[in-house]
C-alpha positions as CSV (number, residue, x, y, z in Angstrom):
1,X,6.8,109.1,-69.6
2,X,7.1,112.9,-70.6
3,X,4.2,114.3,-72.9
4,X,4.6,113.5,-76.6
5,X,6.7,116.2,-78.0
6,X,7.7,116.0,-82.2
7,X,10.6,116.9,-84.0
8,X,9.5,120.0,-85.2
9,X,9.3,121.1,-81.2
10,X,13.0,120.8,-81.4
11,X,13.7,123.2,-84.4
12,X,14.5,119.8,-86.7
13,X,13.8,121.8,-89.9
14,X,15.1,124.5,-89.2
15,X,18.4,122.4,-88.1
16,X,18.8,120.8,-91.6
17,X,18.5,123.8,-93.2
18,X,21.4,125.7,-91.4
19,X,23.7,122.1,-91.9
20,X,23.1,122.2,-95.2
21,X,20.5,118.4,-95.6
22,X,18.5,118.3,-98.5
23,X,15.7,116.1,-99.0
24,X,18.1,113.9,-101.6
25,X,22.1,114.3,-101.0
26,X,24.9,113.0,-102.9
27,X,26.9,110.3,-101.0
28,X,30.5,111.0,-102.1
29,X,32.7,114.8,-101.5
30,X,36.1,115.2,-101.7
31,X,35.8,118.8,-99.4
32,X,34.2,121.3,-100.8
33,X,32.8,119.6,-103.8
34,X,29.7,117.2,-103.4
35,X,29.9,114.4,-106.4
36,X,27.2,113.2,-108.1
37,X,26.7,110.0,-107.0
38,X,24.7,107.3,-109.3
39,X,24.6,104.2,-106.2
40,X,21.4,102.8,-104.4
41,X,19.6,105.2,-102.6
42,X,19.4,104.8,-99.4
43,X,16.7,106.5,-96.9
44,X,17.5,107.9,-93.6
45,X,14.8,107.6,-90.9
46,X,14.7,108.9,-87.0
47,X,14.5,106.1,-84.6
48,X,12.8,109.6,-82.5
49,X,9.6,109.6,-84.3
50,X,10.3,107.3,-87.7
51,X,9.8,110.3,-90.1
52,X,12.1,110.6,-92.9
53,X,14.7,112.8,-92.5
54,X,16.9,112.3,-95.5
55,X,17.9,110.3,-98.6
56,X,21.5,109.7,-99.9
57,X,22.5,108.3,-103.6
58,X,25.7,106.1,-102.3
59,X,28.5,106.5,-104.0
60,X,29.6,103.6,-107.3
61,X,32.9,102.1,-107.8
62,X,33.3,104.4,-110.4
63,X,32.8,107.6,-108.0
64,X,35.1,105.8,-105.4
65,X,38.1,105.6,-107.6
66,X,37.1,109.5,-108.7
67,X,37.7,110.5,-104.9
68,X,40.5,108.1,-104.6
69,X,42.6,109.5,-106.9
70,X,41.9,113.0,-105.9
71,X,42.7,111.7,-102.4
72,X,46.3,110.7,-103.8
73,X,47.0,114.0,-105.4
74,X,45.9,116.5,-102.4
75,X,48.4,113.7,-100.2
76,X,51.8,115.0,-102.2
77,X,50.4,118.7,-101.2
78,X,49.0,117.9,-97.9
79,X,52.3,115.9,-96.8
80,X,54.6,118.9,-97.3
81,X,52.6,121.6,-95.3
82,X,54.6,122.6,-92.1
83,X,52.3,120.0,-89.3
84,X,51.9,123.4,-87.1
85,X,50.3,125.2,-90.4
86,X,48.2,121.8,-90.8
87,X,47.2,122.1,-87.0
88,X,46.3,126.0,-87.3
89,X,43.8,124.5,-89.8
90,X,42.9,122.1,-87.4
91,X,42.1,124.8,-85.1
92,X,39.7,126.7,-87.2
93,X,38.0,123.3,-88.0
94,X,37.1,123.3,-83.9
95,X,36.0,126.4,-84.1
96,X,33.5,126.2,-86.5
97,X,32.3,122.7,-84.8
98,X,31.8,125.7,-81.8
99,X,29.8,127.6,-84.4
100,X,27.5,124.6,-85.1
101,X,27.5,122.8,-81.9
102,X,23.8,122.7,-81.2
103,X,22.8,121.9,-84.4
104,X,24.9,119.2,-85.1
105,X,24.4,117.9,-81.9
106,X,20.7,118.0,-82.6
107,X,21.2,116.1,-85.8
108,X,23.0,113.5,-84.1
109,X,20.3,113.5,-81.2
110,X,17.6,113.3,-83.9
111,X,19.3,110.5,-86.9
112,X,20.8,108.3,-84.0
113,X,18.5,108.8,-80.9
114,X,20.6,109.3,-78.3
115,X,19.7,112.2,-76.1
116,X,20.3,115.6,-76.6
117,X,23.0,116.4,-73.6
118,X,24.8,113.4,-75.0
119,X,24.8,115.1,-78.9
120,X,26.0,118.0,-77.9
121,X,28.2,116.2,-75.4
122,X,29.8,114.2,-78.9
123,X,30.4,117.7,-80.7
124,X,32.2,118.7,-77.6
125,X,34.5,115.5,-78.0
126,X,34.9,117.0,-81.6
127,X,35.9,120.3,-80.2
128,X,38.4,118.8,-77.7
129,X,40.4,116.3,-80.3
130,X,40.9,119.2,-82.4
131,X,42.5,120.9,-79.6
132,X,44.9,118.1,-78.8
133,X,45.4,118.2,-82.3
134,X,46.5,121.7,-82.4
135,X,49.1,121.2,-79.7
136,X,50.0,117.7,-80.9
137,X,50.9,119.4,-84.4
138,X,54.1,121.3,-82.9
139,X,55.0,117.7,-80.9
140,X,55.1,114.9,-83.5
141,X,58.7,114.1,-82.0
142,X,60.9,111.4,-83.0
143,X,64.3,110.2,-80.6
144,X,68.3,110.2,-81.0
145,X,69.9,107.6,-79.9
146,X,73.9,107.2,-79.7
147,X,75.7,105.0,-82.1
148,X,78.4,102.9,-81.7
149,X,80.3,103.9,-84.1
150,X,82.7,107.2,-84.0
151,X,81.2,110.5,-85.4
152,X,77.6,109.2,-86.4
153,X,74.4,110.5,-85.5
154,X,71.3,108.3,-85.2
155,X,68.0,109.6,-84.7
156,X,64.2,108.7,-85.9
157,X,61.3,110.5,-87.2
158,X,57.7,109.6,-88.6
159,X,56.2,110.6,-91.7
160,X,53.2,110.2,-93.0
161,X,50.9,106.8,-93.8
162,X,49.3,108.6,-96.8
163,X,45.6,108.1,-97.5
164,X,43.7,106.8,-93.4
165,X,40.4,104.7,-94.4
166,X,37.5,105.9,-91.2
167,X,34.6,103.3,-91.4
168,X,32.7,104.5,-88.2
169,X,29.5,103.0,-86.5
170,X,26.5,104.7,-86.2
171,X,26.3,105.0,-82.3
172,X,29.0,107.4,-82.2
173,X,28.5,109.1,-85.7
174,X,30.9,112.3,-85.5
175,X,33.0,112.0,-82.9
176,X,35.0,108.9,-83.9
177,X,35.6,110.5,-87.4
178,X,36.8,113.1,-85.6
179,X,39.4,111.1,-83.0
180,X,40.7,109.5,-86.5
181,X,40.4,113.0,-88.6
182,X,41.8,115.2,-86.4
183,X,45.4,113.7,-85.5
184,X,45.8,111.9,-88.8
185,X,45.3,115.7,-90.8
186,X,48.3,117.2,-88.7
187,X,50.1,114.0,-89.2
188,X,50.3,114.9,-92.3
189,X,47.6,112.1,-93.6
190,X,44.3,112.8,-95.7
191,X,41.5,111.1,-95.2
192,X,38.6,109.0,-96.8
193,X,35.5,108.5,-94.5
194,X,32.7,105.9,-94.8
195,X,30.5,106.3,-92.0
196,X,27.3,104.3,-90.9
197,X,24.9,104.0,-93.6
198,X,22.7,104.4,-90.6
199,X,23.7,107.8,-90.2
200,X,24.8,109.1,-93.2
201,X,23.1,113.1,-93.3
202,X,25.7,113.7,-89.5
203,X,28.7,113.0,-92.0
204,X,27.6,114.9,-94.7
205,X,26.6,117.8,-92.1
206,X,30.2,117.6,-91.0
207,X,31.6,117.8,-94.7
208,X,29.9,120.8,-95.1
209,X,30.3,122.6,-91.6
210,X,33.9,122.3,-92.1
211,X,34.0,123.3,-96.4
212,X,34.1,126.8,-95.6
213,X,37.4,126.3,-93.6
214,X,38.9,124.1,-96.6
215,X,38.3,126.6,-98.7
216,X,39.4,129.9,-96.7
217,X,42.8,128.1,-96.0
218,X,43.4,126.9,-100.0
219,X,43.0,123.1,-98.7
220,X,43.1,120.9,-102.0
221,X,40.4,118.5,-102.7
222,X,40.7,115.5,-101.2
223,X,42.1,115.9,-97.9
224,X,38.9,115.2,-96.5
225,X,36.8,113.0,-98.2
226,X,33.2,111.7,-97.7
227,X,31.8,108.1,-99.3
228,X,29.1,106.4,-98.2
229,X,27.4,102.8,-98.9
230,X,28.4,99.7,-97.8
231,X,30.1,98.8,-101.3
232,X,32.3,101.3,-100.2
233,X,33.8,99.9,-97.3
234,X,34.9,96.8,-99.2
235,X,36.5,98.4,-101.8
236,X,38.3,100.5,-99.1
237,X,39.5,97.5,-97.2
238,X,41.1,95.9,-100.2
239,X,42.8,99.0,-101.8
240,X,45.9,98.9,-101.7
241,X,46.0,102.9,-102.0
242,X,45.0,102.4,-98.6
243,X,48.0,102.0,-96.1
244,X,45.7,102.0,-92.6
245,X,42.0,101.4,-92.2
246,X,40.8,102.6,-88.7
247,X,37.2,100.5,-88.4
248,X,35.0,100.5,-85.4
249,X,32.3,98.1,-85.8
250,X,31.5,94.7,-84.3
251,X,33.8,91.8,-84.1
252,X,32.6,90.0,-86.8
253,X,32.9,92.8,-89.2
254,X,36.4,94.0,-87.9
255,X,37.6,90.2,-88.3
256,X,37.1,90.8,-91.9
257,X,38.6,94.3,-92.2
258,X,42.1,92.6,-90.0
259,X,41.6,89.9,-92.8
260,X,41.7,92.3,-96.1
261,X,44.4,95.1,-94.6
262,X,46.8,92.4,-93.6
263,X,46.6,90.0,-96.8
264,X,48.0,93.4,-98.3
265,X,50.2,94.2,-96.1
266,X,48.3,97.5,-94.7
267,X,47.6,98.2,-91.2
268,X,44.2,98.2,-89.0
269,X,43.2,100.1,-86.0
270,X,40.5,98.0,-84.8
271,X,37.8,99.3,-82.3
272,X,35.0,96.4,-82.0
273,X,33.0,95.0,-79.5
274,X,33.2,95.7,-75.6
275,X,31.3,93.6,-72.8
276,X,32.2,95.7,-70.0
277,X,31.9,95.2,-66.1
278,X,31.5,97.1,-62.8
279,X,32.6,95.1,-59.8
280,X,30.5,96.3,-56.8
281,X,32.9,95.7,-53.7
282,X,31.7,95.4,-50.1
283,X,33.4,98.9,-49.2
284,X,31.8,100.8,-52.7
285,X,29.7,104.2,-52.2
286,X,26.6,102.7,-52.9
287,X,25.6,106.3,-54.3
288,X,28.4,106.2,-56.7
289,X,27.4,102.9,-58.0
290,X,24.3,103.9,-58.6
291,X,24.8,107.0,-60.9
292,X,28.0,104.9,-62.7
293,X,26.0,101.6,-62.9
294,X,22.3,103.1,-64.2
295,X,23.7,105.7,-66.6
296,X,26.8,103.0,-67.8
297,X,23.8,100.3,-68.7
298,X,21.0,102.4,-70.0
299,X,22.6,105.7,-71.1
300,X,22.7,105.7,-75.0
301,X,19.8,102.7,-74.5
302,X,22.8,100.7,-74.2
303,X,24.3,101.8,-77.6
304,X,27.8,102.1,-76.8
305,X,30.6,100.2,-76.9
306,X,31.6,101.0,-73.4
307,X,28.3,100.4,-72.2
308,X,28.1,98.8,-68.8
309,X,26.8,95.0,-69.3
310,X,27.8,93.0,-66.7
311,X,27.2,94.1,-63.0
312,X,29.4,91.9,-60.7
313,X,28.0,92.8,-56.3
314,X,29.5,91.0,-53.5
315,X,27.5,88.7,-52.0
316,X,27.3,90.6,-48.3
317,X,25.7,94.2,-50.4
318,X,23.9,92.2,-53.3
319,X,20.1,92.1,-52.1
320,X,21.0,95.7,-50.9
321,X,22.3,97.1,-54.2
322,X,19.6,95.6,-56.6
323,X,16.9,97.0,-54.2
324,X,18.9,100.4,-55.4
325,X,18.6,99.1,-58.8
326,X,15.3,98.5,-58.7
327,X,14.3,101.8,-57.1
328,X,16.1,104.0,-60.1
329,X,15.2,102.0,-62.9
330,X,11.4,102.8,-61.8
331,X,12.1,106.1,-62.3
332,X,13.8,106.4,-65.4
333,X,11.7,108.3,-68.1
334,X,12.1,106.7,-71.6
335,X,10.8,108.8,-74.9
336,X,12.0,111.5,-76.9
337,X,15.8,112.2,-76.7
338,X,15.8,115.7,-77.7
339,X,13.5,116.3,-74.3
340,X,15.9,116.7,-71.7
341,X,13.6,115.5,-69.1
342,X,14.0,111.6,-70.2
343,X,16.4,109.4,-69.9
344,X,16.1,106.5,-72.2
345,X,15.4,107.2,-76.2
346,X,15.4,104.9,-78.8
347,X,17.2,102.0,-80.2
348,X,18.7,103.1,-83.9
349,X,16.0,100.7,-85.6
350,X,13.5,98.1,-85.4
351,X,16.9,95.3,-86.0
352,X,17.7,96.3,-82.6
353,X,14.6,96.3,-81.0
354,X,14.5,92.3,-82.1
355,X,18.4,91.8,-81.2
356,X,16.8,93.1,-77.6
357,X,14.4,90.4,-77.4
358,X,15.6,87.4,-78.8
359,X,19.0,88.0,-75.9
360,X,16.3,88.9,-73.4
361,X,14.3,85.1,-74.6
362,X,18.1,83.5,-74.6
363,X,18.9,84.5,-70.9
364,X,15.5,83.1,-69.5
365,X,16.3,80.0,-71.6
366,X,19.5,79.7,-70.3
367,X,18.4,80.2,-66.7
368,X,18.5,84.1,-65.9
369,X,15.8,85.3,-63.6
370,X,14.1,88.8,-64.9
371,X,15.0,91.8,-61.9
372,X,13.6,94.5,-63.9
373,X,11.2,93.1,-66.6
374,X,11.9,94.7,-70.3
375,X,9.9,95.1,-73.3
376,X,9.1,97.4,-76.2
377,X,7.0,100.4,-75.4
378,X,4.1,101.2,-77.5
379,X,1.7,104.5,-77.8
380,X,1.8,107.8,-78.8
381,X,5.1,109.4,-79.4
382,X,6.7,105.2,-79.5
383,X,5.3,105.4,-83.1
384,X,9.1,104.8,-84.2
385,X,8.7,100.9,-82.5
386,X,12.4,101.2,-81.3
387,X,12.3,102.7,-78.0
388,X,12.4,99.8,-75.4
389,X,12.8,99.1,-71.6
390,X,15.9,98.8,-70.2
391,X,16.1,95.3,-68.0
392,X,17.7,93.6,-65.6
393,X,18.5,89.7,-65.3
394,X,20.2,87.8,-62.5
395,X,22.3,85.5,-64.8
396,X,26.1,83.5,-64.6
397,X,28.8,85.1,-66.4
398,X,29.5,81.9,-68.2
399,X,25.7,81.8,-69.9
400,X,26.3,82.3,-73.7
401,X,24.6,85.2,-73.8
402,X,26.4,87.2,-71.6
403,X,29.5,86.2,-73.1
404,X,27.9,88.1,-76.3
405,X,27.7,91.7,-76.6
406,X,24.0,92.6,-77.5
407,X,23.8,96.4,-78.3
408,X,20.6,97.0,-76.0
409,X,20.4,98.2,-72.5
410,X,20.2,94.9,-71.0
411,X,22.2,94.3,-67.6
412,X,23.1,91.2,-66.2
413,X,23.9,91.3,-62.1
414,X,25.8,88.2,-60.6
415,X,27.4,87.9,-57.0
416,X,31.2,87.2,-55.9
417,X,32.7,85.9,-52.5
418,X,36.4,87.2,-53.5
419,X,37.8,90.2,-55.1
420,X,40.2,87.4,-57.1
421,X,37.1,85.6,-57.7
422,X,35.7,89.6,-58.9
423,X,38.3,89.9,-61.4
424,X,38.6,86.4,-62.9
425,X,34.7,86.9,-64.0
426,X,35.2,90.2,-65.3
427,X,38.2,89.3,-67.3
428,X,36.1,85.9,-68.7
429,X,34.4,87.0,-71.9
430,X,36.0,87.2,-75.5
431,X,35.9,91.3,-75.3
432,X,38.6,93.3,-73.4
433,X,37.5,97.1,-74.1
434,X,36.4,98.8,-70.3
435,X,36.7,97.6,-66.9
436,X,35.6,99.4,-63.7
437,X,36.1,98.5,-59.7
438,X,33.9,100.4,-57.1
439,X,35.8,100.3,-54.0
440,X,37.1,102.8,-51.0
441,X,39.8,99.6,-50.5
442,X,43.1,100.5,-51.2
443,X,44.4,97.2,-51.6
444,X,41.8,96.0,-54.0
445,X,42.2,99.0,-55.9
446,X,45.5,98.0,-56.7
447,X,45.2,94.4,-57.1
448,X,42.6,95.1,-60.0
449,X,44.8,97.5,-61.8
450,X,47.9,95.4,-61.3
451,X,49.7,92.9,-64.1
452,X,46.8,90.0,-62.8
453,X,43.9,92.5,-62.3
454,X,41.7,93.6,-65.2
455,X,42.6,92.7,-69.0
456,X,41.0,95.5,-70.2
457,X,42.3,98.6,-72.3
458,X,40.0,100.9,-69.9
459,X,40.5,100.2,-66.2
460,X,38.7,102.7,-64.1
461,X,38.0,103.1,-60.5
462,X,35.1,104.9,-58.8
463,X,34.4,106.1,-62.0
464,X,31.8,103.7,-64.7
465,X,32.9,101.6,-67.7
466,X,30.7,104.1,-69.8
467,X,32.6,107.3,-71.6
468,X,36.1,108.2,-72.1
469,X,38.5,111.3,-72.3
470,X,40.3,112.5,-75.6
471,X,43.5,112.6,-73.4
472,X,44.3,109.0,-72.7
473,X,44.4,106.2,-75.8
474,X,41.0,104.7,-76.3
475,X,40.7,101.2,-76.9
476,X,40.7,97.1,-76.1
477,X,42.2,94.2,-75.9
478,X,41.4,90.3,-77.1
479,X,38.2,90.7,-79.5
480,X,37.7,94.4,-78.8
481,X,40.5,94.5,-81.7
482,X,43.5,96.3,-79.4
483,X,43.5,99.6,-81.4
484,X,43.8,102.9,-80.1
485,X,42.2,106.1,-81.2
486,X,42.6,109.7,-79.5
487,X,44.7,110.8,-76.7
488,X,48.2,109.7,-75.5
489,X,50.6,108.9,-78.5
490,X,48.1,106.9,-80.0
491,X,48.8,109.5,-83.6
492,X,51.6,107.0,-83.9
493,X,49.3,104.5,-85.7
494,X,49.0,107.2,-88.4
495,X,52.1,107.2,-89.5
496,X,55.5,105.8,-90.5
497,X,58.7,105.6,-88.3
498,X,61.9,105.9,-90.4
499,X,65.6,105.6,-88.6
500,X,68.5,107.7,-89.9
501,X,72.1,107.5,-89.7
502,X,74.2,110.1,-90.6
503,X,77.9,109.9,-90.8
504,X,79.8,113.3,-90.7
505,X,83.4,111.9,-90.1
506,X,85.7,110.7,-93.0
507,X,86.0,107.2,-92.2
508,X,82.9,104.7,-93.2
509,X,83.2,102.1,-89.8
510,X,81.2,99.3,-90.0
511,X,78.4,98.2,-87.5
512,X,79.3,95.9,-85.4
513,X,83.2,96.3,-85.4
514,X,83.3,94.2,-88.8
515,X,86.0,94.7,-91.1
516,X,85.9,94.7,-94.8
517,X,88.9,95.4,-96.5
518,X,89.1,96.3,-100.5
């Protein structure tokens, strides 16, 4: 354990003041302007020490249909900027994320736990998805195609969706607002955001590092929008207003948002629950396991959904490879996140912390022997009750409670004779979000990225399940939700595709070769 060190070591004070927190915020914005909200307040405490950081007055049903409508209206100005002037807009918006990257990524160290490098690391993803952005914003191509008919053109092209719905999670509270903000602004989209109640002051920081750009470049109100509460998200689910909610939650949750969007007809980009795996083959670098396998299962204290849960070894390395295991997790260093000297911080609340035990209690019930024991760590500078041990069990992939996803750093090792016999466990849970093979075999490499290898939206090899780029399309299959955010041409979700036929001959053919004669 490092020495206790508080907030205050950090500059915390000092950091809300530059992004703008008060002691009480209002929880709705439509850009520049911060509405008066009239909701339930709502407190938000560190999971770092437990002090208060913040309060927010959520936002009524009568202050969300305020910032819808003004949503509506900025769309019909929004839509009709040139996409490359909308992306130049984007740019400065990255920019100014460079201007405040340390103390938003402080804020997000400090109201979610997760350690500092990894903050800073999420503004960073902020900064990057702006800059695909920019480039996308001069590439938002459509195709021509050749019809069969005489002197006709066909071609397609995609317009914009209208108002995008964000509800994001509180493990990842900028940078999926971000993935979703970015490409849907220079899609020509505006956007309403309800992030994590959880971590409510990181959105409002975000509203106001970026008003100052809104404002330089004439942005009307409403293009980016901020609501928060849990109300909120149910009201955005069932609006028809709404064309496309992107929601990234758990499955239960996201089962309900799939429900509401598609009984009106609207459309869902669903990022929910992962239950990823590393399959440890015979010919892996042992090293590289080790840094992919410790930071994938504790890294975020297990808070993400690409977290590395399931450890799959081949029985000939297996008593080898937890003897690793065991070595590195005795010399992890859990406490503060904003010290850069420890590896573990804090769950993001005491809710957690009992999820953590009760699926610890569940996998001895069921069987699982304890590797590395866990618990909750108590003391001076744990005052917050959230910050736990990561654990490892020797379990069976088919125990209930690996077939759950429990947001913790909990990892569950099991052994394999086969590589087929590898890939049938990893692909035998509900979730289908990341997948990862360690192997210097070329012909398992293959196998398990092949049509009958992992089912996975994130198939990596010799790299962890843990982390993406903004480059490729993030997302899952089965009860992950099978959206896709970021990269790739995943800004396809955010809007519509229209075909066109024009006819510059003077005759009117009809498809088909029919003939209708008047």
């Amino acid at each position: 354990m490092s020495e206790t060190l508080t907030a205050n070591t950090f500059g915390i004070e000092e950091v809300l003041k530059q992004l703008g927190i008060k002691q009480n915020n209002y929880g709705a914005s439509t850009g520049t302007k911060h509405i008066t909200t009239t909701g339930a307040k709502i407190d938000s405490y560190s999971p770092v020490d437990g002090n208060l950081i913040g309060s927010i007055n959520t936002a009524s049903a009568a202050e969300y249909e305020q910032v819808m409508k003004t949503a509506e209206e900025a769309f019909k100005v929004w839509r009709m900027m040139p996409a490359p002037k909308r992306g130049e807009i984007v740019r400065q918006i990255g920019d100014k994320l460079r201007e405040y990257k340390e103390p938003l990524g402080k804020l997000v160290s400090y109201e979610m736990g997760k350690s500092l490098q990894e903050g800073l690391g999420e503004v960073q993803e902020m900064i990057d998805i702006c800059d695909f952005a920019v480039g996308l914003s001069r590439q938002l191509y459509g195709l021509t195609m050749h019809s069969e008919r005489p002197m006709h053109r066909m071609y397609e092209q995609w317009h914009p969706l209208g108002i995008v719905g964000i509800i994001s999670a509180f493990n990842f509270p900028v940078a999926v607002w971000s993935w979703n903000a970015a490409l849907a602004w220079v899609c020509g989209d505006v956007c309403v955001w309800k992030p994590s109640s959880k971590t409510a002051l990181c959105a409002i920081a975000c509203q106001n590092i970026i008003g100052d750009v809104l404002k330089k470049n004439n942005v009307p109100e409403g293009v980016s929008c901020v609501l928060i509460g849990n109300p909120v998200g149910d009201l955005m689910n069932n609006d028809k207003r709404v064309p496309m909610i992107s929601f990234t939650g758990s499955t239960r949750i996201g089962k309900i948002v799939a429900a509401a969007t598609s009984q009106r007809f609207g459309r869902s980009i669903l990022e929910l629950g992962g239950n990823n795996a590393i399959i440890v083959s015979e010919h892996a670098d042992l090293k590289m396991v080790l840094t992919g396998a410790v930071f994938g299962a504790v890294g975020t204290a297990g808070q993400r959904c690409t977290t590395t849960r399931r450890l799959i070894i081949h029985e000939s390395i297996y008593d080898k490879t937890i003897d690793v295991l065991k070595k590195a997790y005795g010399q992890l260093k859990i406490g503060n996140p904003l010290d850069s000297n420890n590896h573990v911080g804090p769950l993001i609340d005491k809710k957690a912390t009992e999820d953590y035990l009760n699926a610890i209690n569940k996998a001895k019930a069921e069987g699982g022997k304890v590797i590395v024991d866990g618990g909750v760590v108590a003391g001076e500078g744990f005052e917050s009750g959230c910050y736990v041990k990561p654990c490892i069990i020797e379990a069976k992939n088919e125990y209930h409670i690996v077939q759950e996803e429990t947001f913790a750093p909990i990892l569950y090792v099991m052994k394999y004779k086969t590589i087929e016999e590898a890939i049938a466990m990893q692909n035998n849970v509900p979730q289908g979000l990341s997948s990862s093979l360690f192997t210097n075999n070329m012909r398992e490499m293959e196998l398990f990225l092949s049509q009958s290898g992992s089912d996975c939206g994130i198939a990596n090899v010799n790299i962890g399940t843990s982390g993406a780029e903004i480059g490729g399309a993030f997302g899952g299959e089965k009860e992950t939700g099978g959206g896709r955010e970021s990269g790739s041409d995943a800004w396809k979700a955010y809007m519509r595709r229209q075909t066109n036929t024009i006819n510059y001959g003077t005759q009117l053919p009809l498809a088909q070769g029919i003939n209708f004669h008047i």
